[in-house]
N, C-alpha and C positions, 0 to 999 in steps of 0.2 A: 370352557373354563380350562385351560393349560395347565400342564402342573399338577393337577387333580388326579390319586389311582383310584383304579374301580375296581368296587367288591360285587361278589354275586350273592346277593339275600335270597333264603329257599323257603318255604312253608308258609301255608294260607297267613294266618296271624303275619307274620312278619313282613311278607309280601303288602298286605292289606297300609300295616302302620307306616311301610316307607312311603306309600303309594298317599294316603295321610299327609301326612307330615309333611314330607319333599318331593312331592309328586316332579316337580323342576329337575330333580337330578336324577331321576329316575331314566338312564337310555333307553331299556327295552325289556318287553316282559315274556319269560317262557312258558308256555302251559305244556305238559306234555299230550302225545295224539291218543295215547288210551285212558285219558282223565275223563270220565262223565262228567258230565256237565248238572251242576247244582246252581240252588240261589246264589248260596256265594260265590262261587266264582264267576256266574253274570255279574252279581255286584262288579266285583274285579275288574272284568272285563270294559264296564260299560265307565268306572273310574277310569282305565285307560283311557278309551276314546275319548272320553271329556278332554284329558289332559294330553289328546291326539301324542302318546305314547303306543309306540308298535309293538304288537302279539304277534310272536314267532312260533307256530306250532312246532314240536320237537319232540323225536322216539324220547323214550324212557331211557334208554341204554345214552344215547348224547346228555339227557340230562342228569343222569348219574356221573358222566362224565364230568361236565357243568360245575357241578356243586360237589363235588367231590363226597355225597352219600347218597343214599339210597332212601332215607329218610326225608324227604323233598315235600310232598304231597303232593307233585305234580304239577308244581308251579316254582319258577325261581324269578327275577327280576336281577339284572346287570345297571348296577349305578355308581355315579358319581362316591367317594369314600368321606363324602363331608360328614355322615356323621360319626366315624370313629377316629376323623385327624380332630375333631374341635371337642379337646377333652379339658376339661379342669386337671388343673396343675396344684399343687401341695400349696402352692401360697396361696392359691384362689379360697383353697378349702377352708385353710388355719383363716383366712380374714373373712370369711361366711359365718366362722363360730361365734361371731355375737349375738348369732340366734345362740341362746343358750339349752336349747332342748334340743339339737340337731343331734341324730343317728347316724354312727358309719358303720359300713361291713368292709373291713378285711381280709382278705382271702392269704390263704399262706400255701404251696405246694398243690393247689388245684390245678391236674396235671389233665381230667378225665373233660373236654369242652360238655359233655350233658351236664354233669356236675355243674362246671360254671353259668351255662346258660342258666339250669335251675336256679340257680343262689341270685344270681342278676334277677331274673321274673320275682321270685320273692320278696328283692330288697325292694323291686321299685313298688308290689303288692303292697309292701310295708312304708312305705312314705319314707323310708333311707333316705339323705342326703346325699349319701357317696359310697361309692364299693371302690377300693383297692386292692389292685392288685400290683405281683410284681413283675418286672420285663422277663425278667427270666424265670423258670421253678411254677411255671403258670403254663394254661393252654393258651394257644392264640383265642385272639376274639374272631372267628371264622363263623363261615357259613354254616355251622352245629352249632355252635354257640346260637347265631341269632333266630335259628328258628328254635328251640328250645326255649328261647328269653321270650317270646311270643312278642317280638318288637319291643320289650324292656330296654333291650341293648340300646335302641335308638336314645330313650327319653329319662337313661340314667345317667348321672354325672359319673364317668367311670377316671379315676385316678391312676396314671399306670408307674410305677419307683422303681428304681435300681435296686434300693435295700428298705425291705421291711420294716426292720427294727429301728432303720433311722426314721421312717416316715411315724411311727408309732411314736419316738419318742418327739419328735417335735408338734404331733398331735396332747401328748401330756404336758409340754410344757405350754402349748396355747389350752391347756386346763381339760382337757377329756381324758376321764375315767377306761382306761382301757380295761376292758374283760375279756381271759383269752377261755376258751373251752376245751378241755381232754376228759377222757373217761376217767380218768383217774383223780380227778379233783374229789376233796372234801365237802365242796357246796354245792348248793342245786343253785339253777337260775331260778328259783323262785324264794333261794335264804339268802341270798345274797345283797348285799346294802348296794342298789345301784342310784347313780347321781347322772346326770347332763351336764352338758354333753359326753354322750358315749361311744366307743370303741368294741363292737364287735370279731374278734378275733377266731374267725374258722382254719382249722388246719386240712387235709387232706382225708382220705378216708382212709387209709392205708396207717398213713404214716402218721398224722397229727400234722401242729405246728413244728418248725425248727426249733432248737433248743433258744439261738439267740431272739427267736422271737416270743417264743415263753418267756425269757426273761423279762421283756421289756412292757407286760402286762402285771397292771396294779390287780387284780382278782384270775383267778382262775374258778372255771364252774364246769358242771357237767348236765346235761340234762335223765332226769331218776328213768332207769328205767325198770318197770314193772314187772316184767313178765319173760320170757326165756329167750329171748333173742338179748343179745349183746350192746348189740349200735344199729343204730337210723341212718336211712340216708341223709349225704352232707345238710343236702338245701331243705329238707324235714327239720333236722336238726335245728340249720340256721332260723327257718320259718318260728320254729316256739320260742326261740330267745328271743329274737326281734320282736313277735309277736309282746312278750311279755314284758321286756323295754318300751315298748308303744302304750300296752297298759300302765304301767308303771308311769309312763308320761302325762296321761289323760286323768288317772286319778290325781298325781302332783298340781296338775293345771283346775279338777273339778276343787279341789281344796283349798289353793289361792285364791280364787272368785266365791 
């Protein structure tokens, strides 16, 4: 397939779901030489050979190289990059909202890829329609990213924009409810009057969201915290909102029926 670049996916989980998935575009798979050998990675292994994909034994120190961490498990896979050039685009998403209960996440200056990986594994944990993100003021979508997603990265519609605040506002006016989060909001996400289709708005951990993307959120919320720690991590964080937008869905829908 010409024309095609190749990414290198690391970590059991993700290794596992590309191997799943698109076993076809899968060139070759790395184990490193001082990984014991378990069920799962015979599983692995014996997916390979079905799919007469070749296992290249390789030190640790080459596959740190490889995957540019150290957090690997011991496994990476070299493949074709079809599944992060075939992304849903802003119009794909705004003409999907006829579903009128669809969830989006967000993401504004997530600069840390564990962070992102996380927020990715949770939205798609959470039946998310879409996570946005933007081209730049973001992490790449790299080999931290996907093994972190635990293969989410593959089988999330991920949206990527130039500007934020535009993509948010043309989300409001094809009618979603954007909700942006900072500590310093007046409402919890659980006082908050939310509707569908919604807008999930995470900022950084550091920094928050940008001012102009505070702006272009109809609610701001925070989630309460109880006890003597400050703030959550991001994807914690993201995981109870969505979480209680998904309830929030489920009672709306047990109460129409």
């Amino acid at each position: 397939m010409p024309g095609k670049k190749v990414e290198i996916i690391c970590g059991y989980h993700a290794v596992r779901h590309v191997l799943t998935r698109r076993s076809h575009e899968v060139l070759e798979v790395y184990v490193s030489t001082g990984r014991g050998h378990s069920a799962k990675l015979d599983d692995l292994l014996h997916s390979c050979e079905r799919n007469s994909i070749a296992v290249n034994p390789i030190s640790r120190a080459k596959l740190d190289r490889l995957t540019g961490t150290d957090h690997h498990q011991g496994i990476a896979a070299r493949c074709r990059e079809a599944g992060l050039q075939q992304r849903m685009t802003m119009d794909d998403l705004c003409a999907g909202l006829r579903d009128r209960t669809s969830i989006i996440l967000a993401l504004d200056r997530v600069m840390d890829p564990h962070n992102l990986g996380a927020c990715i594994r949770t939205a798609d944990a959470a039946g998310v329609d879409a996570v946005i993100i933007p081209k730049s003021h973001s992490a790449p979508l790299n080999a931290t990213v996907s093994k972190v997603a635990c293969g989410a990265l593959e089988s999330t519609n991920i949206v990527t924009v130039t500007n934020i605040a535009r993509a948010l506002r043309q989300l409001r006016d094809a009618g979603c409810q954007v909700v942006g989060t900072t500590g310093t909001a007046g409402t919890t996400i659980y006082e908050v009057d939310l509707r569908l289709p919604a807008v999930l708005v995470m900022g950084s951990e550091e920094s928050g969201m940008r001012r102009n993307t505070r702006d272009h959120c109809d609610e701001l919320i925070r989630v309460p915290m109880y006890g003597s720690v400050e703030s959550l991590n991001l994807s914690v964080a993201a995981g109870i909102c969505l979480y209680e937008i998904v309830r929030r869905r489920q009672v709306g829908a047990e109460q129409i029926l």
